[in-house]
C-alpha positions as CSV (number, residue, x, y, z in Angstrom):
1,X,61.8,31.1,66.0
2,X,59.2,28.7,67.2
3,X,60.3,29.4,70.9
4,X,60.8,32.8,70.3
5,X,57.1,33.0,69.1
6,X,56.1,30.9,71.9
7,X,57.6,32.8,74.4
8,X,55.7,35.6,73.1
9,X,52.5,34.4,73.5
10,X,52.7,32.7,76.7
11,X,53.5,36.4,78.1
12,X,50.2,37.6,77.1
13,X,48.2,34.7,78.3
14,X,46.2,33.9,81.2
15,X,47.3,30.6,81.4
16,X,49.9,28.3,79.5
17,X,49.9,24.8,78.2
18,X,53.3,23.0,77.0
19,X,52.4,19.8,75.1
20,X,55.9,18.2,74.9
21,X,56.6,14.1,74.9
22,X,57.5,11.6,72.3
23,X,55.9,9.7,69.1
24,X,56.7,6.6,67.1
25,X,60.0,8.0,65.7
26,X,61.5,8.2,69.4
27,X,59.6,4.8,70.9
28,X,57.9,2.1,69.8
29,X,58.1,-1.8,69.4
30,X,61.6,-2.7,68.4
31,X,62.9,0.6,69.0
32,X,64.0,1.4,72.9
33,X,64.8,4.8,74.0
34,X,68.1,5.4,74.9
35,X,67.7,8.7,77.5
36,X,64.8,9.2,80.2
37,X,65.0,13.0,79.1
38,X,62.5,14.4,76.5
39,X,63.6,14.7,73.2
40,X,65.5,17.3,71.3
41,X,65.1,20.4,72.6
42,X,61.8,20.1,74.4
43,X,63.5,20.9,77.9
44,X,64.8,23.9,76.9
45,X,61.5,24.9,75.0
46,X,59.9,24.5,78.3
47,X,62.0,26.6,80.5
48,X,62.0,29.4,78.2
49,X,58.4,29.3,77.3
50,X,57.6,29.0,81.4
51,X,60.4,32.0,82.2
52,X,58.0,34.2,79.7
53,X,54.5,32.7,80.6
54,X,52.8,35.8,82.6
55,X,50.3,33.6,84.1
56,X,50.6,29.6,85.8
57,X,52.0,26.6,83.1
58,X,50.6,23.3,82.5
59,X,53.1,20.6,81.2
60,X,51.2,17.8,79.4
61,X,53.7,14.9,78.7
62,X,52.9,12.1,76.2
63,X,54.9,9.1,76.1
64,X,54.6,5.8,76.2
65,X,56.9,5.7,79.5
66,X,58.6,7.7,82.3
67,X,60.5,10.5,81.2
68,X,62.8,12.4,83.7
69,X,61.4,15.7,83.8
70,X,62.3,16.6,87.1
71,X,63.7,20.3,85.9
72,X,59.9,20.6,85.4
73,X,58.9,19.3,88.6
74,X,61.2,21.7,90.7
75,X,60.2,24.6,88.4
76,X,57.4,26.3,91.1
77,X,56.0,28.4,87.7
78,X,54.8,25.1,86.4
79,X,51.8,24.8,88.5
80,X,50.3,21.3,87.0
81,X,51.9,18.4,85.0
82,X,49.8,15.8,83.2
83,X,51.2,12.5,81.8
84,X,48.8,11.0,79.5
85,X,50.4,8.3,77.4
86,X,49.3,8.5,73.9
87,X,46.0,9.0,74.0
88,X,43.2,8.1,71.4
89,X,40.9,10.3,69.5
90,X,39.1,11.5,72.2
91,X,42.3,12.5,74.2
92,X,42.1,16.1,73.5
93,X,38.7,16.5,75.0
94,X,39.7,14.3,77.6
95,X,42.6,16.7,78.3
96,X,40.0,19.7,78.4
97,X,38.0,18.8,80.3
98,X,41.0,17.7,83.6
99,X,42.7,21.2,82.9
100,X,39.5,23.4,83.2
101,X,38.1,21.4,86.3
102,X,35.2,19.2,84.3
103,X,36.8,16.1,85.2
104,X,38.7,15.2,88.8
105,X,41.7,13.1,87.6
106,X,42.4,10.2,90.0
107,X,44.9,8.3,87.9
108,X,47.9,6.7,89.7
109,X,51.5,5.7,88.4
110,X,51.5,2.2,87.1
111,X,55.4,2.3,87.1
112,X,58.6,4.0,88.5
113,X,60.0,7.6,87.0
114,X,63.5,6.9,87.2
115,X,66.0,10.3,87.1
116,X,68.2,10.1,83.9
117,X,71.4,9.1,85.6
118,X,69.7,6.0,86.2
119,X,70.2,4.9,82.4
120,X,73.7,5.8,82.9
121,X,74.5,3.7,85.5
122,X,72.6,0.8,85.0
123,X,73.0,-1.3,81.8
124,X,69.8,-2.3,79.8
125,X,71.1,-6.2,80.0
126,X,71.5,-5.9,84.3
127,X,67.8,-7.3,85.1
128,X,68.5,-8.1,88.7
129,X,65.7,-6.7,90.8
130,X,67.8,-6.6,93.9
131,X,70.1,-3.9,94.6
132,X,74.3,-4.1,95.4
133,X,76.0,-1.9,97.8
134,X,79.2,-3.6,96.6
135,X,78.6,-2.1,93.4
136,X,76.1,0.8,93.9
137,X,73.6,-1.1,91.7
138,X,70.4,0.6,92.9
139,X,68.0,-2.3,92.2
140,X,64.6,-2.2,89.8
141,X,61.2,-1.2,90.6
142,X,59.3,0.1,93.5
143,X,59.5,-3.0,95.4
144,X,63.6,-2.9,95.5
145,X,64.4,1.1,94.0
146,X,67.2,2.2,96.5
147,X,67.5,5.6,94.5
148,X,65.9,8.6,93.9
149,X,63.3,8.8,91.8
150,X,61.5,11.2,89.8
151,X,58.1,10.3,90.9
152,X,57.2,6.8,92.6
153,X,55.6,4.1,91.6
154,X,51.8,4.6,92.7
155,X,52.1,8.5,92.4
156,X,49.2,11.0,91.2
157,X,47.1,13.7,92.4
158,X,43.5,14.8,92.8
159,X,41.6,18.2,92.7
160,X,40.2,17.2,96.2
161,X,42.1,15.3,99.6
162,X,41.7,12.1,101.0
163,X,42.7,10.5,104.5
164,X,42.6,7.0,105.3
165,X,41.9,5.8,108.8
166,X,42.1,1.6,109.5
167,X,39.4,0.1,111.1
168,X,39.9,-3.7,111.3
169,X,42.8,-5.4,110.9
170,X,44.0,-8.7,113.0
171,X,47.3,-7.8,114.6
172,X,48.4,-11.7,114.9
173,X,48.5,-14.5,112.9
174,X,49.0,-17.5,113.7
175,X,50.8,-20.1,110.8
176,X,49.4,-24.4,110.4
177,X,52.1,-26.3,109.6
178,X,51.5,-29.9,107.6
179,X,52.3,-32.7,110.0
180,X,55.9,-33.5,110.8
181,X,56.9,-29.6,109.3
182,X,58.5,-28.3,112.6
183,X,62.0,-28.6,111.3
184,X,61.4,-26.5,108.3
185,X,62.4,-22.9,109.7
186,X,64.9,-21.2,108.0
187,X,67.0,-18.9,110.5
188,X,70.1,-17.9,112.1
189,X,71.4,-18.9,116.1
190,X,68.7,-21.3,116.3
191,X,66.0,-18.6,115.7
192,X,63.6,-19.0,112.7
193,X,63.1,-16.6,110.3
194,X,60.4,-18.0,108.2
195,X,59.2,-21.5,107.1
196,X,58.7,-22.8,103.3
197,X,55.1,-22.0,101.8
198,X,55.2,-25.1,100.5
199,X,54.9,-26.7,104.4
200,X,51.9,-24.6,105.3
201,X,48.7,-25.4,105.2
202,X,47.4,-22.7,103.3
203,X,43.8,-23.3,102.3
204,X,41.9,-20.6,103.6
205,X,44.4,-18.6,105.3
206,X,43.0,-15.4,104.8
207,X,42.8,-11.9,106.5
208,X,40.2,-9.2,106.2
209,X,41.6,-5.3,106.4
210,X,39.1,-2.5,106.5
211,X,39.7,1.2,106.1
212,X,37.6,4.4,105.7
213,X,38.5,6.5,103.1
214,X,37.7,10.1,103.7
215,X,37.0,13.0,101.1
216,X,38.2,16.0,103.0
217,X,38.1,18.6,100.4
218,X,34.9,20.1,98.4
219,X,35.1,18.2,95.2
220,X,34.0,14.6,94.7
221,X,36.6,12.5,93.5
222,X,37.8,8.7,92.6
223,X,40.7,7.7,94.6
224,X,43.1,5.0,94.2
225,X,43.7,2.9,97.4
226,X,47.2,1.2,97.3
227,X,48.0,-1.5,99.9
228,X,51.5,-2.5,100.8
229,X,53.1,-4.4,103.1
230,X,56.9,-4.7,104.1
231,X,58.1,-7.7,104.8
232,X,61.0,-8.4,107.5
233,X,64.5,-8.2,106.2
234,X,64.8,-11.6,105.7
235,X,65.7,-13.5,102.1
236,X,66.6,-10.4,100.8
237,X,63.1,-9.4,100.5
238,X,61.7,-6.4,99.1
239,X,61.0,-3.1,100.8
240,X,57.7,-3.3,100.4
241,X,55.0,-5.2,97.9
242,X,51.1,-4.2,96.7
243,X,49.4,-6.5,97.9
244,X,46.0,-5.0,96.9
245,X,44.5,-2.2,95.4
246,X,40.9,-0.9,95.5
247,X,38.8,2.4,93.2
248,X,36.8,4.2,95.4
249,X,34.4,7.0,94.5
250,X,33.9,9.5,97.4
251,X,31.7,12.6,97.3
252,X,33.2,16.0,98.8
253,X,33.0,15.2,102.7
254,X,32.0,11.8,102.4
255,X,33.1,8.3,103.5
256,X,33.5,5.1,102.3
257,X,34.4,2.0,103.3
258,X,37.2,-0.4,101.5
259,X,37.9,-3.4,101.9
260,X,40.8,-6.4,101.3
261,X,41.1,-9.8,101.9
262,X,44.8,-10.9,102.0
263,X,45.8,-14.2,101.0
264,X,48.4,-15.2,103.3
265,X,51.0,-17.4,101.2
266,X,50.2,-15.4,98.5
267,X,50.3,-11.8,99.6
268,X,52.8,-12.0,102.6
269,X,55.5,-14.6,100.9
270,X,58.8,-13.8,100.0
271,X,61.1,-15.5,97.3
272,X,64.2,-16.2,98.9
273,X,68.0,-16.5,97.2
274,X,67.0,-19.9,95.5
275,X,64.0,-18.9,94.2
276,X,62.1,-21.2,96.9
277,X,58.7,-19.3,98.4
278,X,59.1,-18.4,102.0
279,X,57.0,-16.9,104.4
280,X,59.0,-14.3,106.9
281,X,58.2,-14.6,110.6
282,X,57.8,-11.5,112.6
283,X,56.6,-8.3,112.5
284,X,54.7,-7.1,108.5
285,X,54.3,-3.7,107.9
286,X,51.4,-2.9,106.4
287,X,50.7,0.6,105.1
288,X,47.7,2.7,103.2
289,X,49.1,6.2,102.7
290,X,50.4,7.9,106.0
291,X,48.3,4.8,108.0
292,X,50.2,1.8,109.2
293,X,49.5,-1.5,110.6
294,X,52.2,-4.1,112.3
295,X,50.6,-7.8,111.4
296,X,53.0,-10.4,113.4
297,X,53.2,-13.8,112.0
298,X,54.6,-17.2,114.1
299,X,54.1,-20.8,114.0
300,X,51.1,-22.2,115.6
């Protein structure tokens, strides 16, 4: 009946907003979910409501964590969908004022929406972050996710666009080794792949990036500027790694300036398969957005 009476209303309004997530009965501490998908019959509240809604839907989710909600996300009468965690008393003006344009949201993903088959096919006691091929083990988080997910880690949206455009970043850099260090690569054929952190002389081995951020729609906005870098595929190291990440307020058709300074053994290391810190040689991807920047490291 509730549906049913839902249903009804949302095909007499202008606009429709589904509230829909968890509470304390479903997640909390002690108590793990044991499906990505929303409770009960939510889903199926949703796609009725939306198949009757005569104007665009709005899907707020609340929960404490990713939910697989991807029948939502493919669902082109569902024009907006708003995760807000559980928020405090001052949520539902919050929520008001992001859904009638008072507030430009600029929030970001803090973690990876893994699909629902996911659960299935990974155990809750399998913690290895790397994935297997041998057994189609996908891996765990952004850094080593092989699969498909729901949304990535590091996703949101704005009611305005940005661009980012690099302006300074060193495109070589060259590695001090402590005395007597020379026979500390780690490599293949006689090449070396990277040398220990631990034989680098890393005391102020640091590197400056610079990038414009650009507002180029007609609403200011804050914006969220993730850095990454991918590593070589050495050490089984991940696919790519945050190295940094800067809040930026830009007005409608403004720019402004970010900027990053990248601690070498820190940022750019890898842990290798016995847990020692190792800094791949070669080519490092790093990457804002659709902007990319090769940094090449080698022994001085």
């Amino acid at each position: 009946m509730l549906i049913q009476d839902s249903s009804q209303a949302a095909s007499q309004a202008d606009a429709t907003v589904i509230i829909v997530g968890a509470d304390q009965s479903v997640e909390r501490e002690a108590l793990d979910r044991g499906s990505l998908l929303l409770p009960g019959q939510q889903e199926q509240m949703v796609l009725e409501i939306t198949a009757a809604s005569r104007g665009p839907v709005i899907l707020v989710v609340m929960s404490g964590g990713p939910m697989d909600i991807s029948f939502a996300r493919d669902n082109k009468k569902i024009s907006s969908i708003l995760w807000v965690g559980y928020p405090g008393q001052a949520g539902g003006d919050a929520l008001a004022d992001v859904i009638f344009g008072h507030h430009n949201p600029g929030g970001r993903l803090p973690v990876t929406w893994y699909p629902q088959d996911f659960v299935a096919r990974v155990p809750m006691t399998n913690m290895n972050m790397r994935p297997d091929p041998a057994t189609g083990y996908p891996g765990r988080t952004y850094r080593f996710y092989t699969g498909t997910a729901v949304y990535p880690f590091g996703y949101g949206l704005s009611y305005t666009t940005f661009s980012h455009s690099l302006v300074h970043a060193p495109e070589l850099v060259s590695l001090p080794l402590h005395e007597n260090q020379l026979l500390s690569c780690h490599g293949t054929n006689n090449s070396c792949n990277s040398v220990n952190v631990e034989n680098t002389k890393c005391e102020g081995l640091l590197l400056d990036v610079h990038l414009d951020v650009q507002n180029t729609g007609s609403t200011d906005g804050g914006h969220a500027v993730l850095l990454f870098s991918s590593p070589p595929a050495v050490h089984g190291a991940p696919q790519k790694n945050m190295v940094g990440f800067r809040k930026v307020h830009v007005g409608a058709g403004a720019t402004e300036r970010v900027h990053f300074s990248i601690d070498v053994c820190k940022d750019l290391s890898v842990v290798d398969e016995m847990g020692a810190k190792k800094l791949p040689l070669g080519s490092h991807l790093l990457h804002v957005g659709d902007v990319q920047h090769s940094l090449n490291l080698q022994i001085e």
